[in-house]
mmCIF file of the N, C-alpha and C atoms, coordinates in Angstrom:
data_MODEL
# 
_entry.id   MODEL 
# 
loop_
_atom_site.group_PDB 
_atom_site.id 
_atom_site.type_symbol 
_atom_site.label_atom_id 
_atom_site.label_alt_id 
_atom_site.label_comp_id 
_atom_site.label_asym_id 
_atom_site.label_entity_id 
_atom_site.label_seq_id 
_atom_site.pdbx_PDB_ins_code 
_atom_site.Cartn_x 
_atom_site.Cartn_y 
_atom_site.Cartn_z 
_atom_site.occupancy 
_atom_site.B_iso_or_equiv 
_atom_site.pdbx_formal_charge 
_atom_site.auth_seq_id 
_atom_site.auth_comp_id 
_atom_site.auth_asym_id 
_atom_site.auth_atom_id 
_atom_site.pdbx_PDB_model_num 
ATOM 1   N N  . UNK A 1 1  ? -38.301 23.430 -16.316 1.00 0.00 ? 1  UNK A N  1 
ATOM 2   C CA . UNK A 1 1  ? -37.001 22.814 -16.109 1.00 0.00 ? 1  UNK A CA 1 
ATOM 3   C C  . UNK A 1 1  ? -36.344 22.686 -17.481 1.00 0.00 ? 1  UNK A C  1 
ATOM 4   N N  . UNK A 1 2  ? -35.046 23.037 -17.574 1.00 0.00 ? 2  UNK A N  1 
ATOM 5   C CA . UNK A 1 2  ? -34.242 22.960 -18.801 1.00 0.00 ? 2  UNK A CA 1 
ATOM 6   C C  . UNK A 1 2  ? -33.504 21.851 -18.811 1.00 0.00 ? 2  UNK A C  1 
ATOM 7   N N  . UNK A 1 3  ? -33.685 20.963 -19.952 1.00 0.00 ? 3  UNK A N  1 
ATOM 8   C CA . UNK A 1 3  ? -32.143 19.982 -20.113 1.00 0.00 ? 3  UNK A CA 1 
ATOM 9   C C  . UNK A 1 3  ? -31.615 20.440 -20.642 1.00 0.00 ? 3  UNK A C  1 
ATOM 10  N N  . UNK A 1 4  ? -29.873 20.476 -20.418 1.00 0.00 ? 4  UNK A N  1 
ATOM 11  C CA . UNK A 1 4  ? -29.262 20.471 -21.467 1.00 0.00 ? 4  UNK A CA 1 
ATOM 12  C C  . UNK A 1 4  ? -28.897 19.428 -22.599 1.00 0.00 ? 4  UNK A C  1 
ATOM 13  N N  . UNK A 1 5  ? -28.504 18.102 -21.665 1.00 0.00 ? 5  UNK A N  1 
ATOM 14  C CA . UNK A 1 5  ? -27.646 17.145 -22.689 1.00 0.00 ? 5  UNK A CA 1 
ATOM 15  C C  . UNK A 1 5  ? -28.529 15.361 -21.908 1.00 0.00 ? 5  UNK A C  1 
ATOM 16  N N  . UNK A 1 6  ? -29.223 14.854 -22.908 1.00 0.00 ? 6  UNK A N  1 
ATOM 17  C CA . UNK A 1 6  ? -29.253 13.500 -22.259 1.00 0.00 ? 6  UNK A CA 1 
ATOM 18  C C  . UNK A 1 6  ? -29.039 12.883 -23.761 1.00 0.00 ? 6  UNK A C  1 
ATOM 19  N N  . UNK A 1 7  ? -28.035 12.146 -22.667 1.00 0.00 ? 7  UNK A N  1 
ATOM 20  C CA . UNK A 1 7  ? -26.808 10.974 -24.070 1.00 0.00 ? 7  UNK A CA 1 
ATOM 21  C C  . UNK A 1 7  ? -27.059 9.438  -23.695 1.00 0.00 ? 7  UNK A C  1 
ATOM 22  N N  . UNK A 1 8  ? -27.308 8.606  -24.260 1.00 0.00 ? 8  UNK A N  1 
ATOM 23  C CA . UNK A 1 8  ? -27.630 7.479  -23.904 1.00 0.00 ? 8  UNK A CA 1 
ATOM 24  C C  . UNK A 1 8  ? -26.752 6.308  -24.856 1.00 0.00 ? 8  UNK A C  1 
ATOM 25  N N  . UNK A 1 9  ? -25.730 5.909  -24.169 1.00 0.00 ? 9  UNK A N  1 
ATOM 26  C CA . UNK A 1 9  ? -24.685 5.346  -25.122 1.00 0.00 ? 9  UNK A CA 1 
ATOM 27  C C  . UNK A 1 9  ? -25.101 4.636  -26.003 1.00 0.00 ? 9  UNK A C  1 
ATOM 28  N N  . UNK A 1 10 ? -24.328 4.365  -27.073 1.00 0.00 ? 10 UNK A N  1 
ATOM 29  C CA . UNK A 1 10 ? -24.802 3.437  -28.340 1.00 0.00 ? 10 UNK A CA 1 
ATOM 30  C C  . UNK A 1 10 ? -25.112 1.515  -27.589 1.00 0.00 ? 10 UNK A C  1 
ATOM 31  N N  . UNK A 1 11 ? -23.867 1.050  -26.865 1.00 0.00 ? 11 UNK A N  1 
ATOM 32  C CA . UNK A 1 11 ? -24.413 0.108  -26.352 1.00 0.00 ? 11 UNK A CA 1 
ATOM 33  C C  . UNK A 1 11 ? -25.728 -0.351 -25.409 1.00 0.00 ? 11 UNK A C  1 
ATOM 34  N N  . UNK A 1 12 ? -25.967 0.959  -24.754 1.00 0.00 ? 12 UNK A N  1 
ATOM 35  C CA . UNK A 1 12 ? -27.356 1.307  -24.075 1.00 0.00 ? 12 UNK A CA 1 
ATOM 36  C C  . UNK A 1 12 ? -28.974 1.236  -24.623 1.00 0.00 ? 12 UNK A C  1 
ATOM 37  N N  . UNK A 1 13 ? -28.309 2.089  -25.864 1.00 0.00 ? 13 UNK A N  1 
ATOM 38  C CA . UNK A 1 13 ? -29.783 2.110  -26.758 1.00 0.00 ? 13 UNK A CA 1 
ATOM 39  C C  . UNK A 1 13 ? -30.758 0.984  -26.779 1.00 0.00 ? 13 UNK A C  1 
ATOM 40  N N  . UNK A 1 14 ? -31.748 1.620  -26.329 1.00 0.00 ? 14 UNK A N  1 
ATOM 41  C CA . UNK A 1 14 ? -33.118 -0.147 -27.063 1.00 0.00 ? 14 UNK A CA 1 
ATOM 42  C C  . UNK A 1 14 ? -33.246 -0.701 -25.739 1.00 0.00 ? 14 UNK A C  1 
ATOM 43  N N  . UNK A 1 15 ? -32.819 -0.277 -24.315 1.00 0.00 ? 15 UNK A N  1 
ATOM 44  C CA . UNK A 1 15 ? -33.093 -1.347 -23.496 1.00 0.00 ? 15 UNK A CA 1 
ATOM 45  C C  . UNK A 1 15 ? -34.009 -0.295 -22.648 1.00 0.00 ? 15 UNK A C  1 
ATOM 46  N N  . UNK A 1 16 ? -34.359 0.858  -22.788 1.00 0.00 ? 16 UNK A N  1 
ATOM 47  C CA . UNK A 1 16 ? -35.415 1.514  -22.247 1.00 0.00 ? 16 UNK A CA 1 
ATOM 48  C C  . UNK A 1 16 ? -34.767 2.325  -20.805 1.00 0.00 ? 16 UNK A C  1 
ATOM 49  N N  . UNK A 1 17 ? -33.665 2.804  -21.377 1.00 0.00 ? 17 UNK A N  1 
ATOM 50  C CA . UNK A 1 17 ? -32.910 3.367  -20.075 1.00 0.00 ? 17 UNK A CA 1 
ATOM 51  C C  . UNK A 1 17 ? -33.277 5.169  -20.620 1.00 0.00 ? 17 UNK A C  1 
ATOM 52  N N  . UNK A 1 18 ? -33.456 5.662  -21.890 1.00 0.00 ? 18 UNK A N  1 
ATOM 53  C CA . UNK A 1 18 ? -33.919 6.804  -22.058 1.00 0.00 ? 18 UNK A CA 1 
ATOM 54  C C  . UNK A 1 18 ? -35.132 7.459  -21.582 1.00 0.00 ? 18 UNK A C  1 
ATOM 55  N N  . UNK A 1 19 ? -35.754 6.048  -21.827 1.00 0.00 ? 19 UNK A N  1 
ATOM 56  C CA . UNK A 1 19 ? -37.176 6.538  -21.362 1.00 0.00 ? 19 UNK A CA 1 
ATOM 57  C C  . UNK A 1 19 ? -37.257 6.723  -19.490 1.00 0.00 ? 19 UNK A C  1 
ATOM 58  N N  . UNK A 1 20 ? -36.426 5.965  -18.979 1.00 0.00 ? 20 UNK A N  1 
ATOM 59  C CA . UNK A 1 20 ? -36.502 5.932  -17.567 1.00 0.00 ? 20 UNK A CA 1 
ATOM 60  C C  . UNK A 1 20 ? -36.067 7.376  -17.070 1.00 0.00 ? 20 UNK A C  1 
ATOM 61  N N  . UNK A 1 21 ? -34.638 7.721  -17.804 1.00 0.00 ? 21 UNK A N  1 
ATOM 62  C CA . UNK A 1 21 ? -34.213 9.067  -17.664 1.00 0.00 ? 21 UNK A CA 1 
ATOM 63  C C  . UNK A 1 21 ? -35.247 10.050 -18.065 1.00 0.00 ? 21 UNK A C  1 
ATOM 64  N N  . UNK A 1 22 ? -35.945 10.281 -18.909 1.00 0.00 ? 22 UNK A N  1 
ATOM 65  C CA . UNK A 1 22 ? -36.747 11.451 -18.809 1.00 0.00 ? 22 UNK A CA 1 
ATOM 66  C C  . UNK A 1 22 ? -38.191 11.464 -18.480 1.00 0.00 ? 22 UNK A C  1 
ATOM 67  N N  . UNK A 1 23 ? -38.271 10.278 -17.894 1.00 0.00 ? 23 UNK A N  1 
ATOM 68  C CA . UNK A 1 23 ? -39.120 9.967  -17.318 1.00 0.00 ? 23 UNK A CA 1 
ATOM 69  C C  . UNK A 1 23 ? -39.499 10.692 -15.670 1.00 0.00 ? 23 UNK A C  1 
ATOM 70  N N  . UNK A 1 24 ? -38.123 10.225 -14.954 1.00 0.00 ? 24 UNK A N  1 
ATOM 71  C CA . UNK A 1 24 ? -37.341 10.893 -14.153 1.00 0.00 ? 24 UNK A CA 1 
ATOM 72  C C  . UNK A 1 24 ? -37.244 12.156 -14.309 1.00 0.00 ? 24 UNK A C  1 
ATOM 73  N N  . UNK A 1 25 ? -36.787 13.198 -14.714 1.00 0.00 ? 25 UNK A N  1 
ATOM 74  C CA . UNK A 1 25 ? -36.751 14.517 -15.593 1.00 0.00 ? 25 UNK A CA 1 
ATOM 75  C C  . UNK A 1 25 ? -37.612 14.665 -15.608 1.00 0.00 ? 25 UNK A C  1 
ATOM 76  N N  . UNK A 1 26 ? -39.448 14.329 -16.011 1.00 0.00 ? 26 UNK A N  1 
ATOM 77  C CA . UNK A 1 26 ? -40.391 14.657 -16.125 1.00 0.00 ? 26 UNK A CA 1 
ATOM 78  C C  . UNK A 1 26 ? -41.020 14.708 -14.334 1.00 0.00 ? 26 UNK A C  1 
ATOM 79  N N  . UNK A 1 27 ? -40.546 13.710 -13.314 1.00 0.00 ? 27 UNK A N  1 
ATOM 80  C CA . UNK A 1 27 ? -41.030 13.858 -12.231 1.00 0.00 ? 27 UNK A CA 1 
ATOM 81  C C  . UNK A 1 27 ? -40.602 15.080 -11.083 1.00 0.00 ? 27 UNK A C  1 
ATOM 82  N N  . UNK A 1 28 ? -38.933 15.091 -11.672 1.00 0.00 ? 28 UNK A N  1 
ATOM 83  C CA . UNK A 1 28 ? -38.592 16.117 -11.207 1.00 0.00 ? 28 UNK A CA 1 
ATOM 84  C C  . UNK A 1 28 ? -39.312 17.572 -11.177 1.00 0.00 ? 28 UNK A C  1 
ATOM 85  N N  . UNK A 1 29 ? -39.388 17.854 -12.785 1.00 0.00 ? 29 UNK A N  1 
ATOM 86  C CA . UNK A 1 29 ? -40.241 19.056 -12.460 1.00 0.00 ? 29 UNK A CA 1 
ATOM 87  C C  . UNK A 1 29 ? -41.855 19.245 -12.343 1.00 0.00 ? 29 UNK A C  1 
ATOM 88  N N  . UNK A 1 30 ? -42.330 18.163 -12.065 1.00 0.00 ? 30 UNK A N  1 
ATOM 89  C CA . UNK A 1 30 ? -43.702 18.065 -11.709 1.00 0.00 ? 30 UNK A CA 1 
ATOM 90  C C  . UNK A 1 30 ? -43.800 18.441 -9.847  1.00 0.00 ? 30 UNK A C  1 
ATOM 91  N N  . UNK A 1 31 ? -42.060 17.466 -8.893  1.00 0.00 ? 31 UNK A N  1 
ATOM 92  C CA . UNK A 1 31 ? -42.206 17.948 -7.990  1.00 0.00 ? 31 UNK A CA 1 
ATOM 93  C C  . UNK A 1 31 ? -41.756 19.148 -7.660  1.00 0.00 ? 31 UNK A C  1 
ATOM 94  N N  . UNK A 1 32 ? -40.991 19.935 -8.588  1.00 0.00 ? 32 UNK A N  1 
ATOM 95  C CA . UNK A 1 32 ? -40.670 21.079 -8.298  1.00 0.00 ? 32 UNK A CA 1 
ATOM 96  C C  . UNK A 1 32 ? -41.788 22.256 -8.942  1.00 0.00 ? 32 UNK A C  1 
ATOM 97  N N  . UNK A 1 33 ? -42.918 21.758 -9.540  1.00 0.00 ? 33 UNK A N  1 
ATOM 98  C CA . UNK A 1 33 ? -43.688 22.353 -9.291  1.00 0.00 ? 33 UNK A CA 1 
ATOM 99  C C  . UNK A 1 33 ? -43.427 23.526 -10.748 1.00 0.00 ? 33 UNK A C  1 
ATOM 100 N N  . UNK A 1 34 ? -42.788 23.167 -11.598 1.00 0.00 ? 34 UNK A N  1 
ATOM 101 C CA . UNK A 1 34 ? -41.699 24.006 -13.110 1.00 0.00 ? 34 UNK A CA 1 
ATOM 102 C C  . UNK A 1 34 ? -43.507 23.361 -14.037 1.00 0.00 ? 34 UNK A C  1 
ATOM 103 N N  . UNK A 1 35 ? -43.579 24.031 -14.826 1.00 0.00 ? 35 UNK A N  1 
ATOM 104 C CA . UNK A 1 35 ? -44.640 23.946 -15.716 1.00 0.00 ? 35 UNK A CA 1 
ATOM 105 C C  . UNK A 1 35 ? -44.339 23.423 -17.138 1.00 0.00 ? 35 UNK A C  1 
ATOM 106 N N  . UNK A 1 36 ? -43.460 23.341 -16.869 1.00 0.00 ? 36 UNK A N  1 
ATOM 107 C CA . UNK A 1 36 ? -42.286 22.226 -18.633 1.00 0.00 ? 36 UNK A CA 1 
ATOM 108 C C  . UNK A 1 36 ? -41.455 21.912 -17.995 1.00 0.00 ? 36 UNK A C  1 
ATOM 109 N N  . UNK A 1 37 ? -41.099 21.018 -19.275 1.00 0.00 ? 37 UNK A N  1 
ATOM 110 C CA . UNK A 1 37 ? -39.558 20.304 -19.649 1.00 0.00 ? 37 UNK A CA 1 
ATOM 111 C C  . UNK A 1 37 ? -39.205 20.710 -20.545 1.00 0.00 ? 37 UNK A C  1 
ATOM 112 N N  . UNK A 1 38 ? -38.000 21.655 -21.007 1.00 0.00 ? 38 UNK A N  1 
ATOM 113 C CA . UNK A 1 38 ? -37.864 22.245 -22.340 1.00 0.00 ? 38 UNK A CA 1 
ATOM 114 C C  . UNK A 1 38 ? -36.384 21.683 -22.713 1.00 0.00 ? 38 UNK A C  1 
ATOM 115 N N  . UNK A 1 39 ? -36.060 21.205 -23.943 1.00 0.00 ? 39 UNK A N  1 
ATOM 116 C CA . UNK A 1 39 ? -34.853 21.141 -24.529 1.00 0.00 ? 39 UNK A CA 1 
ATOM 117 C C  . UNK A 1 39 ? -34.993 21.032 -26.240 1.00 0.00 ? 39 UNK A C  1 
ATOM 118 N N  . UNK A 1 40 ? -33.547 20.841 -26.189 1.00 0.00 ? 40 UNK A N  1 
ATOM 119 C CA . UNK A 1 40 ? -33.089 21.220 -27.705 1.00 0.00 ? 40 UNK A CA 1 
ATOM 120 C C  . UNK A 1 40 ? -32.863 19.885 -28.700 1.00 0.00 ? 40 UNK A C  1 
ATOM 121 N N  . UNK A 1 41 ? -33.352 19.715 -29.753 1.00 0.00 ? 41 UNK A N  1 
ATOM 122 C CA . UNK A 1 41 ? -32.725 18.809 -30.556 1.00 0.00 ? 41 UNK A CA 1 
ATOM 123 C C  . UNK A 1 41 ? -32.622 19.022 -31.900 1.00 0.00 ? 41 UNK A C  1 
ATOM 124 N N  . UNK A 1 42 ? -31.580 18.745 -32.567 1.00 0.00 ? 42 UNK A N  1 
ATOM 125 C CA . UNK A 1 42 ? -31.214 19.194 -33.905 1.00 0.00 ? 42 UNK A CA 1 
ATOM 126 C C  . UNK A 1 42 ? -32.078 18.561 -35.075 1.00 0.00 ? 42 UNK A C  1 
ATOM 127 N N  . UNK A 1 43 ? -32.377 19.264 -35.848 1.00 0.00 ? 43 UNK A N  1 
ATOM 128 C CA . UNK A 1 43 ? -33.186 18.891 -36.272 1.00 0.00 ? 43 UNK A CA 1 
ATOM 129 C C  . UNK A 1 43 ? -32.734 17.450 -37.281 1.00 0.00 ? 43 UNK A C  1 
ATOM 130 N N  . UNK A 1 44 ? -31.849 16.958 -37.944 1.00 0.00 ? 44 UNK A N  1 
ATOM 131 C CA . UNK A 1 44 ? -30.800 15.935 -38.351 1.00 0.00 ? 44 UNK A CA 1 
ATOM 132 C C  . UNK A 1 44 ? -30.904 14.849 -37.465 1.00 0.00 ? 44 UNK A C  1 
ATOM 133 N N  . UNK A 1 45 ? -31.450 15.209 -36.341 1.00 0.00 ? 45 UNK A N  1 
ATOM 134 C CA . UNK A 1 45 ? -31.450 13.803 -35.217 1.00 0.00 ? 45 UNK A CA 1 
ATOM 135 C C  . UNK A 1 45 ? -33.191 12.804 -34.946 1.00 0.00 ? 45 UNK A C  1 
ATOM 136 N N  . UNK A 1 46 ? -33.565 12.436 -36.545 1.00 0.00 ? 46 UNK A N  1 
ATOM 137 C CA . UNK A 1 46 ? -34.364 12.182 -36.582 1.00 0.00 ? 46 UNK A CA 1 
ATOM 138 C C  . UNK A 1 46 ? -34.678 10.727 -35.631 1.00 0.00 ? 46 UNK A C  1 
ATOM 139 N N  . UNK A 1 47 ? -33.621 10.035 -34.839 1.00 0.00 ? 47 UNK A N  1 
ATOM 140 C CA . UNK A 1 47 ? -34.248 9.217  -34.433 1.00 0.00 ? 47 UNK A CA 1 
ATOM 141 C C  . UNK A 1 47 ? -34.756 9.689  -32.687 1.00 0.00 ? 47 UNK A C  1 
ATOM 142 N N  . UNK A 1 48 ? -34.266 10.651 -31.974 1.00 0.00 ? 48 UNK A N  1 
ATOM 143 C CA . UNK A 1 48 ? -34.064 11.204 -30.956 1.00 0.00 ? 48 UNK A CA 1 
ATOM 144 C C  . UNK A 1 48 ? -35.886 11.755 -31.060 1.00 0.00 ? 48 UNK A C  1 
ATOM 145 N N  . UNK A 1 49 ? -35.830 12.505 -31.999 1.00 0.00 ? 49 UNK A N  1 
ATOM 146 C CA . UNK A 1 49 ? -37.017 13.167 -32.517 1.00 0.00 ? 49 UNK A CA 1 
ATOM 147 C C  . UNK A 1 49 ? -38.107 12.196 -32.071 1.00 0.00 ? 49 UNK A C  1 
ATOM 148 N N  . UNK A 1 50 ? -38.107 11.475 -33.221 1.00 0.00 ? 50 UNK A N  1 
ATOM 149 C CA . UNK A 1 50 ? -39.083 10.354 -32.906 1.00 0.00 ? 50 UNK A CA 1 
ATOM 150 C C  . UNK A 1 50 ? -39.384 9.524  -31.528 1.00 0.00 ? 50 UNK A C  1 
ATOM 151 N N  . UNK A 1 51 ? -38.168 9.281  -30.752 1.00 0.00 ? 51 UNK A N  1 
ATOM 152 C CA . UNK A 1 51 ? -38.680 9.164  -29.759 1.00 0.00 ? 51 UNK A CA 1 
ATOM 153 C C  . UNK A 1 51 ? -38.822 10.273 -28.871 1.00 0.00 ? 51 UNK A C  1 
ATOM 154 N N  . UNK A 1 52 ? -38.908 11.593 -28.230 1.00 0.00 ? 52 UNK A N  1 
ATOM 155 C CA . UNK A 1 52 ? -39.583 12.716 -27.965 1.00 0.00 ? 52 UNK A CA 1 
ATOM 156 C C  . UNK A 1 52 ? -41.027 12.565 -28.120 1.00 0.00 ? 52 UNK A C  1 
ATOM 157 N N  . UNK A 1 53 ? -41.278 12.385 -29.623 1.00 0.00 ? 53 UNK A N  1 
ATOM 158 C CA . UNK A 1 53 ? -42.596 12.405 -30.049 1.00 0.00 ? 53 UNK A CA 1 
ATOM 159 C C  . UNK A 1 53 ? -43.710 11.329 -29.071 1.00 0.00 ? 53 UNK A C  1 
ATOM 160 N N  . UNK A 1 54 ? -43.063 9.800  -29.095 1.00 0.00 ? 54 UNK A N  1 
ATOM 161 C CA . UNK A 1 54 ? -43.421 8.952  -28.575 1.00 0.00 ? 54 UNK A CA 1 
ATOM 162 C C  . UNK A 1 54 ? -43.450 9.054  -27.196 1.00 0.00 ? 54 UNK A C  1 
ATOM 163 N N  . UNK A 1 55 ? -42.630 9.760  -26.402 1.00 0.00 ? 55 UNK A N  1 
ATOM 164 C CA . UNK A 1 55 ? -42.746 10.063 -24.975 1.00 0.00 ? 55 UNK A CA 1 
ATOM 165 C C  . UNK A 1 55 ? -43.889 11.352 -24.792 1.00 0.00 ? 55 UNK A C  1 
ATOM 166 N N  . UNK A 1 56 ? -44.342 11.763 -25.982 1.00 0.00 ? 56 UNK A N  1 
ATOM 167 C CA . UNK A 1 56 ? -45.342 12.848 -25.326 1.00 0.00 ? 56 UNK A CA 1 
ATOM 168 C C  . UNK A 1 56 ? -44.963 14.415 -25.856 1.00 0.00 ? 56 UNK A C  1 
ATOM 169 N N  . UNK A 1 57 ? -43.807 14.704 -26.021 1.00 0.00 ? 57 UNK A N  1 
ATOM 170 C CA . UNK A 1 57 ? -43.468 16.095 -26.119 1.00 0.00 ? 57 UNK A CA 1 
ATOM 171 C C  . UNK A 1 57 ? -43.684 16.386 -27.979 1.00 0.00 ? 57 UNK A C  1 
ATOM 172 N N  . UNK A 1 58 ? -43.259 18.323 -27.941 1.00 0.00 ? 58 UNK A N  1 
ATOM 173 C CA . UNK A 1 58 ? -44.324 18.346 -28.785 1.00 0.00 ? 58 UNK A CA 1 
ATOM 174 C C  . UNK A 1 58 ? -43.034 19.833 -29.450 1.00 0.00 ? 58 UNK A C  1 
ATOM 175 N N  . UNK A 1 59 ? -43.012 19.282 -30.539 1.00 0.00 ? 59 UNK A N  1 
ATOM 176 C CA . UNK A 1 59 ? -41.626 20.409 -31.353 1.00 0.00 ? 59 UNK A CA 1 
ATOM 177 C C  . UNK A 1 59 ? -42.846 21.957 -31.154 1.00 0.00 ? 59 UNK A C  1 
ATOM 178 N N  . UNK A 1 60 ? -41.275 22.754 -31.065 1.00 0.00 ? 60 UNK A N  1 
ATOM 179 C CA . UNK A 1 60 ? -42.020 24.137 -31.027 1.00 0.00 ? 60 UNK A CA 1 
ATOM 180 C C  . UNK A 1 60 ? -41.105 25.289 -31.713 1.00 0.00 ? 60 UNK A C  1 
ATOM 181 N N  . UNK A 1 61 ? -41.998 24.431 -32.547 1.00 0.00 ? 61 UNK A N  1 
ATOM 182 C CA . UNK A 1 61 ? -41.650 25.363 -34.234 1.00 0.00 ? 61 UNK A CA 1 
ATOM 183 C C  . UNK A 1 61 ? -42.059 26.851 -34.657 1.00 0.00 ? 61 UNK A C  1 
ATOM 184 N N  . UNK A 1 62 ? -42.459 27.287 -33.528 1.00 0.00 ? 62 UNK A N  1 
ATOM 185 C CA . UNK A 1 62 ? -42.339 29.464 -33.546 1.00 0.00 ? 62 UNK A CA 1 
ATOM 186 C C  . UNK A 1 62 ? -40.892 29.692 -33.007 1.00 0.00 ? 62 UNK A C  1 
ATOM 187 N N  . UNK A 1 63 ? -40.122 29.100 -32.356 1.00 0.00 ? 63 UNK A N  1 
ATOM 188 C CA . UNK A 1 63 ? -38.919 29.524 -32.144 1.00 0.00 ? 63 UNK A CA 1 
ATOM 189 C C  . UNK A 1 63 ? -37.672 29.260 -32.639 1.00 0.00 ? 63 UNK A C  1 
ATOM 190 N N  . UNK A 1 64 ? -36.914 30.628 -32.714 1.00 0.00 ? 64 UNK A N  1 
ATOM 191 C CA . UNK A 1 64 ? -35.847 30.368 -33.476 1.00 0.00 ? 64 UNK A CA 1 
ATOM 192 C C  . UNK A 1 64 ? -34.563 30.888 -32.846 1.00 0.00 ? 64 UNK A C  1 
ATOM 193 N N  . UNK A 1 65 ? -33.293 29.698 -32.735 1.00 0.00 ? 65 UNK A N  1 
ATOM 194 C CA . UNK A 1 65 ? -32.307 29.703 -31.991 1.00 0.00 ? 65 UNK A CA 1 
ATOM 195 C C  . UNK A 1 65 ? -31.321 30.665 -32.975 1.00 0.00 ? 65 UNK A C  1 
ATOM 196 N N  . UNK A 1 66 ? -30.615 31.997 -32.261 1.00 0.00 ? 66 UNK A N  1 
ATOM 197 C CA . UNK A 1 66 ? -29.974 33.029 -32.638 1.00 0.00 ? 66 UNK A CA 1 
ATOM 198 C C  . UNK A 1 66 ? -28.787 32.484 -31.979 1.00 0.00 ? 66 UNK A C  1 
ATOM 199 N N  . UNK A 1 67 ? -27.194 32.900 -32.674 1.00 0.00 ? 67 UNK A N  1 
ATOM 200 C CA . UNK A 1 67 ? -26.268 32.393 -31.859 1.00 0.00 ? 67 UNK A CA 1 
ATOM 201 C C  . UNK A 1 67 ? -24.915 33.482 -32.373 1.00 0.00 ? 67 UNK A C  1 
ATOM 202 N N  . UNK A 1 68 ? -24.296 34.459 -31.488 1.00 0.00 ? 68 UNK A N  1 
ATOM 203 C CA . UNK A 1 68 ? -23.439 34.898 -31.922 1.00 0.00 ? 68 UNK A CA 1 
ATOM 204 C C  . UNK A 1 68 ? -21.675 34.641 -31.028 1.00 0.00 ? 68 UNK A C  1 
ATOM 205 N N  . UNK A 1 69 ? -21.020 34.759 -32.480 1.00 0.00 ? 69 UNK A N  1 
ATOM 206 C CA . UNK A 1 69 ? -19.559 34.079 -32.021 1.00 0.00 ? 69 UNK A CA 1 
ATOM 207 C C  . UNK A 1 69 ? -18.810 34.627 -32.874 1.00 0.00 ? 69 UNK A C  1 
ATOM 208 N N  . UNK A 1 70 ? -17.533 34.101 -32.381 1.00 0.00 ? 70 UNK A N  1 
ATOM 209 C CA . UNK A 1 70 ? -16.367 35.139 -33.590 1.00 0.00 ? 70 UNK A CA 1 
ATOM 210 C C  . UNK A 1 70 ? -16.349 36.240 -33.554 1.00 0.00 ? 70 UNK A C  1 
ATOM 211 N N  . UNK A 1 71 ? -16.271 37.381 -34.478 1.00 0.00 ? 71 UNK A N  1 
ATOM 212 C CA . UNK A 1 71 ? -15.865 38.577 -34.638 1.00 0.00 ? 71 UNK A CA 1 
ATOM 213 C C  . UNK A 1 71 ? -17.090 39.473 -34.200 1.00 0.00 ? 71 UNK A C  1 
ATOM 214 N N  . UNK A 1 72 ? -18.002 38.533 -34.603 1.00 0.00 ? 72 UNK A N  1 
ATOM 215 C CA . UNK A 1 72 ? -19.638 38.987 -34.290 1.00 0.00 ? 72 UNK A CA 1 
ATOM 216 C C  . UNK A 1 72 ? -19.693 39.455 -32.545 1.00 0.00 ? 72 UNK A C  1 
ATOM 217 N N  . UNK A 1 73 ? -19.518 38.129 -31.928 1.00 0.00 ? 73 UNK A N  1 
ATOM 218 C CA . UNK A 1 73 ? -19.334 38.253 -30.430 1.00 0.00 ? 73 UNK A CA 1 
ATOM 219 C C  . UNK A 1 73 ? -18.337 39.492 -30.012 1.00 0.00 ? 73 UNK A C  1 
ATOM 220 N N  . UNK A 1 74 ? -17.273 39.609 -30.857 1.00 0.00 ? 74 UNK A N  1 
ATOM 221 C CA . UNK A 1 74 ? -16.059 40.556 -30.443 1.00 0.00 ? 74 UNK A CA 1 
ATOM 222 C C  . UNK A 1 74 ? -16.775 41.875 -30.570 1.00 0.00 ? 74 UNK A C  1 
ATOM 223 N N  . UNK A 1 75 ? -17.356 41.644 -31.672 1.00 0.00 ? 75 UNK A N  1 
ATOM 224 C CA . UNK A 1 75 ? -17.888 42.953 -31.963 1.00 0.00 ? 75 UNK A CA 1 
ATOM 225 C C  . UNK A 1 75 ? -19.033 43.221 -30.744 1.00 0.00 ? 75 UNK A C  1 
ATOM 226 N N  . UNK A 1 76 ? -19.923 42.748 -30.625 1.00 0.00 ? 76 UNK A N  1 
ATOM 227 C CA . UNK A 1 76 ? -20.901 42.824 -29.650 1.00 0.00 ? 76 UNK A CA 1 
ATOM 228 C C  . UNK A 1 76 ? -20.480 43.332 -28.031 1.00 0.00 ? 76 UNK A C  1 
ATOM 229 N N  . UNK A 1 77 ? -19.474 42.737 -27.554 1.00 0.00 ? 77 UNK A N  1 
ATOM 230 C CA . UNK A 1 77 ? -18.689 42.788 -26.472 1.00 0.00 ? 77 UNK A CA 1 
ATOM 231 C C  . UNK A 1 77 ? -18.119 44.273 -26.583 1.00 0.00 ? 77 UNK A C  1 
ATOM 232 N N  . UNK A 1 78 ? -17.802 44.660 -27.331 1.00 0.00 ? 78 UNK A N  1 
ATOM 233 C CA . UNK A 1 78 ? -17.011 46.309 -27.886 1.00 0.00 ? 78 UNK A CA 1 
ATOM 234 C C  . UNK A 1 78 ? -17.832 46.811 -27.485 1.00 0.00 ? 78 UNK A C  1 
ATOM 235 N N  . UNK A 1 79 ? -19.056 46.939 -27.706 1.00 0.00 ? 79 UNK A N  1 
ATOM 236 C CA . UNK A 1 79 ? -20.434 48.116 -27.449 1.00 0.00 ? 79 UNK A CA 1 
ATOM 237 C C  . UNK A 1 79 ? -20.081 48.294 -26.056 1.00 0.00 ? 79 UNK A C  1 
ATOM 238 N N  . UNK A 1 80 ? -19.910 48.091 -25.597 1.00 0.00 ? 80 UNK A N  1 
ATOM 239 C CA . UNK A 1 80 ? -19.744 48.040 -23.904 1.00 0.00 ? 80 UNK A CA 1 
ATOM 240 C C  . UNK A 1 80 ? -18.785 49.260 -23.445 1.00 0.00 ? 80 UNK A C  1 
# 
């Protein structure tokens, strides 16, 4: 199962509503039977990080995010 985005407002923070959410997220794909939970976090977002860590999950540092845009994309799209 992929997340894309879990945001947990600044007034929210600290009362344990993140953990409930991917907690949730974690049951989901246990009943759907998905063999992960995979998402993204920047690496600058050291407090997000840390809690990840504390919920269990585990950085996976062989992969590397490629991203093309701009003229690059234009260009790419041309091959066609």
């Amino acid at each position: 199962l992929y997340l894309e985005d879990l945001y947990v407002t600044p007034e929210a923070r600290g009362k344990g509503f993140g953990r409930v959410l991917l907690a949730f997220l974690g049951k989901i794909a246990v009943d759907r039977g998905c063999g992960r939970l995979d998402w993204w976090c920047l690496d600058w977002n050291t407090t997000s990080i840390d809690f990840y860590l504390e919920m269990g999950a585990k950085p996976m540092n062989e992969w590397t995010v490629y991203r093309v845009e701009g003229q690059s994309l234009e260009g790419l799209a041309a091959r066609v």
